[in-house]
C-alpha positions as CSV (number, residue, x, y, z in Angstrom):
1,X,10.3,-21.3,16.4
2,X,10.4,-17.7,15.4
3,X,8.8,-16.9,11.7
4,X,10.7,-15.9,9.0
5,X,7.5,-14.9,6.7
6,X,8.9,-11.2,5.8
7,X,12.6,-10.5,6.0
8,X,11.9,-6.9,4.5
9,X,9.4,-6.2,6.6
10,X,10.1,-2.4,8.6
11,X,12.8,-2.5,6.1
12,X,11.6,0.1,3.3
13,X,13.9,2.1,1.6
14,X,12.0,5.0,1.9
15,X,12.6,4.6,5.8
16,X,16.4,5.5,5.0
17,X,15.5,8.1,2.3
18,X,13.7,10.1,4.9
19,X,16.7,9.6,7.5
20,X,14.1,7.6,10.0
21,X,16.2,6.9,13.4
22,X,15.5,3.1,14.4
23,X,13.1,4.6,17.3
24,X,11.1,6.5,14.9
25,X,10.9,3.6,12.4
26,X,9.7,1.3,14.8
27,X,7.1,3.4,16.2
28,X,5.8,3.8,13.0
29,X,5.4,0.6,12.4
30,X,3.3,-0.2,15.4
31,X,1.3,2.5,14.5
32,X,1.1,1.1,11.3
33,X,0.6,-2.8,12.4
34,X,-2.5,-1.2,14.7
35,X,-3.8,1.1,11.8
36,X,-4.2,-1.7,9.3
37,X,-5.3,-4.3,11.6
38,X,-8.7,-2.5,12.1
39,X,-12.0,-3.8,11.1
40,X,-12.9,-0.5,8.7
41,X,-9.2,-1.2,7.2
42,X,-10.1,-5.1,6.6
43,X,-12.8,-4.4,4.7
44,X,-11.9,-1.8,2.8
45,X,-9.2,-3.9,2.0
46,X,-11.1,-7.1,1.5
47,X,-13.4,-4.9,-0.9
48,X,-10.7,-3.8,-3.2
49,X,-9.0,-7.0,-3.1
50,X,-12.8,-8.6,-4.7
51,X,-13.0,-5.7,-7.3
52,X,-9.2,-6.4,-8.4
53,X,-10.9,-10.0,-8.5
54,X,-13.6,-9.2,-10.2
55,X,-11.9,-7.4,-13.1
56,X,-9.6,-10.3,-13.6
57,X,-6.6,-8.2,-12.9
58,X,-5.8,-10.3,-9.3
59,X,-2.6,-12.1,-9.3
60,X,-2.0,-12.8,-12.7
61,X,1.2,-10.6,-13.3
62,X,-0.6,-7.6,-15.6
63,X,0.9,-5.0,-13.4
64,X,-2.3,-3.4,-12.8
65,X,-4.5,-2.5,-10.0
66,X,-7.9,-1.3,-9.1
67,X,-7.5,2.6,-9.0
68,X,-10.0,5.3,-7.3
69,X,-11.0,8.5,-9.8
70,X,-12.2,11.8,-8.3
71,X,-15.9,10.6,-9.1
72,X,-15.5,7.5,-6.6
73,X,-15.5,5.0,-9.5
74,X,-12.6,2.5,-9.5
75,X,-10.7,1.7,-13.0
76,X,-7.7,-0.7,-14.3
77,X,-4.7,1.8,-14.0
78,X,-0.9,0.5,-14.0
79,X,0.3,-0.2,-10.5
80,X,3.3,1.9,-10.8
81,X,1.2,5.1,-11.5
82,X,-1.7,4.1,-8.8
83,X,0.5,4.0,-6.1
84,X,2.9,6.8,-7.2
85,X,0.2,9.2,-8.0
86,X,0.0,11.1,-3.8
87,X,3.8,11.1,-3.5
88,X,5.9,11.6,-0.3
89,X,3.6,13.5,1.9
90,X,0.6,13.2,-0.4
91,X,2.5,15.5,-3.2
92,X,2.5,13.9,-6.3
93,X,5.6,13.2,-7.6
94,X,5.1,13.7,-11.3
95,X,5.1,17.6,-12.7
């Protein structure tokens, strides 16, 4: 029996936003399945996933996330803002 874990998953809005052709969407998620799937990727992962932990900020619904500054040192910041920050093609999207 096939899973049914992710229905939205290669679904993101930003796919149609950009005009992605089903081709092009699905070769970027291979590349992205392969990309995240790697050992250096895992950890880094892992590692923020402990400091989120760490802070107290893991799964309990505060909205807020473990963010890198320019000196390397991670800080609470709001989720929103933490992901939003590089923008569509690393440009921020704030002015």
């Amino acid at each position: 029996m096939a899973s049914t874990r992710n229905k939205k998953a290669g679904k993101h809005p930003s796919y149609d936003k950009l005009g992605m052709s089903e081709k092009r969407r699905k070769k970027k998620i291979a590349y992205d399945k392969k990309y995240h799937s790697t050992t250096k990727r895992k950890k880094y992962r892992a590692l923020l996933n402990r400091k989120n932990k760490e802070a107290g900020t893991y799964g309990n619904g505060d909205g807020k996330d473990m963010s890198h500054t320019k000196s390397g040192r991670l800080v609470k910041e709001r989720r929103r803002r933490n992901r939003a920050r590089n923008g569509q093609n690393g440009k921020s999207t704030k002015k």
